[in-house]
C-alpha positions in Angstrom: -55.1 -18.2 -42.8 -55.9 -15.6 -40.0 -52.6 -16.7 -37.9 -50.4 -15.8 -41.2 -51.8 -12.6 -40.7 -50.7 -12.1 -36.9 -47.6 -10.4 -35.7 -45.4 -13.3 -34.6 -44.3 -12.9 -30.8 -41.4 -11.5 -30.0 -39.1 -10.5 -26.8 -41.2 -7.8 -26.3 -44.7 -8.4 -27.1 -46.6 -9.9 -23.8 -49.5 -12.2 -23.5 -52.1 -9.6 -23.4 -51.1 -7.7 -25.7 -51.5 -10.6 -28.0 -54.7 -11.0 -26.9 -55.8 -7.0 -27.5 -54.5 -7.2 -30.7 -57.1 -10.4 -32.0 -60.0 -9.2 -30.1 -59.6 -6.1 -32.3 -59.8 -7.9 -35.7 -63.7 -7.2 -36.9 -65.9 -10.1 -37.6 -64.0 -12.9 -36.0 -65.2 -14.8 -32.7 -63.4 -14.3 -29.8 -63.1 -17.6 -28.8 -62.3 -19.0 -32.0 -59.2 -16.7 -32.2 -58.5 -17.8 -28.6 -58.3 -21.4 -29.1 -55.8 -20.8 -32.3 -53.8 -18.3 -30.7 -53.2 -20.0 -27.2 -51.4 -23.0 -29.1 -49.2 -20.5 -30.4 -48.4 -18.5 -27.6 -47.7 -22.0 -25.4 -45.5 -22.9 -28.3 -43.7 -19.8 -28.2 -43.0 -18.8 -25.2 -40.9 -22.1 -23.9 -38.4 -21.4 -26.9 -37.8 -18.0 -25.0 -37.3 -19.2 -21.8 -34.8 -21.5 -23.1 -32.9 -19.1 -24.8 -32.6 -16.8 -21.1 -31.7 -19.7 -19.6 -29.3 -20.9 -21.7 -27.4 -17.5 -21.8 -27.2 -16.6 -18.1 -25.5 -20.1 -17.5 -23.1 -19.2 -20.0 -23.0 -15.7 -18.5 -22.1 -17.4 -14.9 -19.1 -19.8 -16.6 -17.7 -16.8 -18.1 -17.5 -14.5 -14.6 -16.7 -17.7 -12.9 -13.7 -17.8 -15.6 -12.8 -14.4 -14.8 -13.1 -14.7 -11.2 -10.7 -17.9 -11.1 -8.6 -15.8 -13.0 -8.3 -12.9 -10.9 -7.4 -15.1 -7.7 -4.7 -16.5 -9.6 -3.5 -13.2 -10.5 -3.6 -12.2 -6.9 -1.9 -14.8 -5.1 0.8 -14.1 -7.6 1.1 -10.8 -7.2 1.0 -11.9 -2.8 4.0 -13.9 -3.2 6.1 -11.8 -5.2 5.4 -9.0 -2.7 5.9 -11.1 0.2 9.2 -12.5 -1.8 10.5 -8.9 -1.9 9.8 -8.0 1.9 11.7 -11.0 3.5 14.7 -9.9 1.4 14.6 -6.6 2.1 14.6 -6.8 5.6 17.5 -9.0 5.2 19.9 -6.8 3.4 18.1 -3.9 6.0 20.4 -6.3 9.1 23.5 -6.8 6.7 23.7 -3.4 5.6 23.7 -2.2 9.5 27.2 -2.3 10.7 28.3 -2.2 6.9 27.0 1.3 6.8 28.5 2.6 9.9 31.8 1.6 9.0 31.4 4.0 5.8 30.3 6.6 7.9 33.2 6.6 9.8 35.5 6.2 7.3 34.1 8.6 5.3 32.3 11.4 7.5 28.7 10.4 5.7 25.5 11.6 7.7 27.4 13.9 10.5 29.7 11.3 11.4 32.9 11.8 12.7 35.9 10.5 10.9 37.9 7.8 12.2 41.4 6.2 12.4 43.8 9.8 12.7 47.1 9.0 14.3 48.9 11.2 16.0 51.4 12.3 12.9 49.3 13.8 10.8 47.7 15.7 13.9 51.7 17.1 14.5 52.2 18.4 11.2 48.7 20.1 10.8 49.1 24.0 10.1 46.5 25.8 12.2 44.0 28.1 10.7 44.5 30.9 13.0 41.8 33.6 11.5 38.9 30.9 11.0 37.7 30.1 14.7 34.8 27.8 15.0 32.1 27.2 17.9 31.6 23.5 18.9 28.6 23.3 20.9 27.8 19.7 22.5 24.9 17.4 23.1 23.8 14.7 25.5 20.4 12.5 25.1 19.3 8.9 25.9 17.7 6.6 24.7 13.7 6.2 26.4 14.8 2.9 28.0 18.8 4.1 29.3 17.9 4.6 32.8 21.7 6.8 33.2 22.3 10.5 34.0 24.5 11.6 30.8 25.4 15.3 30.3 28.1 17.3 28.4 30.8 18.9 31.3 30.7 22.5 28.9 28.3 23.5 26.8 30.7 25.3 23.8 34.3 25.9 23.3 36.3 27.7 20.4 38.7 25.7 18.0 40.5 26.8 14.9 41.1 24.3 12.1 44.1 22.5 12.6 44.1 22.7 16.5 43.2 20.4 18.8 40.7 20.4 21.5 39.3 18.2 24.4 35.6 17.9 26.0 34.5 15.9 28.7 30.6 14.3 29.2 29.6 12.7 32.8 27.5 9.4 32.9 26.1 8.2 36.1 24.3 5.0 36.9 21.5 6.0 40.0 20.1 2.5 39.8 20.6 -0.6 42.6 21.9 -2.6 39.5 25.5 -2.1 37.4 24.1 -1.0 33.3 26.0 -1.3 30.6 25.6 1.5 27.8 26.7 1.9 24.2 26.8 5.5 22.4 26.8 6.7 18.9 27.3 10.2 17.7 26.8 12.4 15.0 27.9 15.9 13.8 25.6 18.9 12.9 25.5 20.3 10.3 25.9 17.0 8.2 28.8 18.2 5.7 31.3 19.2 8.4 31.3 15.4 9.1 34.3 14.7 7.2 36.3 17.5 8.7 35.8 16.2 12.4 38.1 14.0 13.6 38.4 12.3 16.8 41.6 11.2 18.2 40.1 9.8 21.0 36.1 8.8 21.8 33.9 6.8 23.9 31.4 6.0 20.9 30.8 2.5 19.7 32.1 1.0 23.2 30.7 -0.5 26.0 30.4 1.1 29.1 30.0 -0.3 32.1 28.9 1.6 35.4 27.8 0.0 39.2 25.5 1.1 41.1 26.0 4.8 41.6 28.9 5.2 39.8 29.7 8.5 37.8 33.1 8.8 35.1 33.8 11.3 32.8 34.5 11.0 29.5 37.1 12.2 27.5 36.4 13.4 23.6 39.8 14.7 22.0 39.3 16.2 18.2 40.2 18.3 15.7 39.0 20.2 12.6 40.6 19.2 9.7 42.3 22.2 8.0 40.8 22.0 4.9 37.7 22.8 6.3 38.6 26.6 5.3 39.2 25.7 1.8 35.9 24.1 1.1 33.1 26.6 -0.3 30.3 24.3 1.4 31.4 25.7 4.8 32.1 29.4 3.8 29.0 30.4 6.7 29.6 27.4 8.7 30.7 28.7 11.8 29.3 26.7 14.3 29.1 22.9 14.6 27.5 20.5 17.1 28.4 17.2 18.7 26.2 14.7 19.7 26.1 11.8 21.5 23.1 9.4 22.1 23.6 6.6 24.9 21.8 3.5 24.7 21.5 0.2 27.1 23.2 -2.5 25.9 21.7 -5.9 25.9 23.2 -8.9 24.8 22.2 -9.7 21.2 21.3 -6.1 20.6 22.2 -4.4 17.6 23.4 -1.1 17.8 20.8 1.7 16.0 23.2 3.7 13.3 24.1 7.1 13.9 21.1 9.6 14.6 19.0 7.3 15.1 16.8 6.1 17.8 
């Protein structure tokens, strides 16, 4: 009858309080409550450990689960990426000498147009009152061991005329080097309107030991340059060439680039 009246344990009830709780009923022994109580409690509390058991195994099996789940996911997600990478490096090499042949066909990124014969160059009609300033630049790349240098630093051409420059390359090594330029124009959109007739770019040069050429670059500004509200302040454009070694096997960096 008197264990009727007892809370029941729960979660959250300990031993000793238990214990407080019977020694505080009046007129009952202690140690009669005791031995009814400690059957209880022994019965009791196994049945909780179970259940905490029982539940953090099936807590593990579902992070395990997730865990499994998430390395899948991953490795995926690696291989895709890695997929992706390989083939854009490969378009990166095909798209190479593609692109330079654009730019020189169409002028794109400061590069001079390509492939004017000697006709159209007869029948061009000077712009007499437009005269522009062609400045000229000379650089290397950190492993061509030449001296390379424009011969003038500016001249003056009208659109529709025709000009010529000269750069000097020397080789001051003990061994012949063979070199490779590219060239761009500056600013960008006057690309299209510079024309070379005739250019060292995009050929190999060979020098000996000590030996120093010059280099002819023949041009022209096409006329429509004038007409074209892009260049309405334009009145100065820049040529530049960047030498390079060239090695066997060696692909040749695009224009402006090092």
């Amino acid at each position: 009858m008197l264990l009727r009246l007892l809370p029941r344990p729960s979660l959250g009830c300990s031993r000793l309080l238990l214990m407080r709780c019977v020694q505080a009923l009046p007129g009952v022994a202690p140690r009669t409550l005791h031995a009814q109580v400690e059957p209880l409690l022994q019965r009791r509390l196994p049945l909780r450990f179970h259940t905490q058991s029982r539940g953090a195994k099936s807590r593990n099996r579902k992070f395990k689960g997730q865990e499994d789940e998430w390395k899948s996911r991953n490795k995926t997600a690696l291989t895709y990426i890695a997929a992706a990478g390989v083939g854009m490096i490969g378009l990166s090499y095909a798209a190479v000498p593609l692109y330079r042949l654009y730019c020189q066909a169409s002028g794109l990124g400061g590069t001079a147009v390509a492939g004017h014969n000697a006709d159209l160059v007869e029948t061009m009609t000077p712009v007499k009152e437009r005269v522009i300033k062609i400045t000229f630049n000379a650089d290397r790349h950190a492993s061509m061991r030449w001296n390379f240098r424009p011969q003038q630093t500016e001249i003056y051409v009208a659109p529709g005329e025709t000009a010529l420059a000269f750069y000097r390359a020397k080789n001051p090594t003990d061994t012949p080097i063979t070199g490779i330029s590219t060239y761009n124009v500056v600013p960008f959109e006057a690309g299209q309107y510079f024309n070379k007739i005739q250019c060292f770019c995009f050929e190999e040069q060979r020098l000996n030991p000590h030996e120093e050429v010059d280099m002819p670059v023949f041009f022209y500004i096409d006329p429509e340059f004038d007409e074209d509200p892009r260049m309405a302040r334009v009145d100065t454009i820049t040529l530049s060439y960047t030498f390079f070694e060239a090695k066997e096997g060696q692909t040749l960096p695009l224009p402006g680039y090092s």
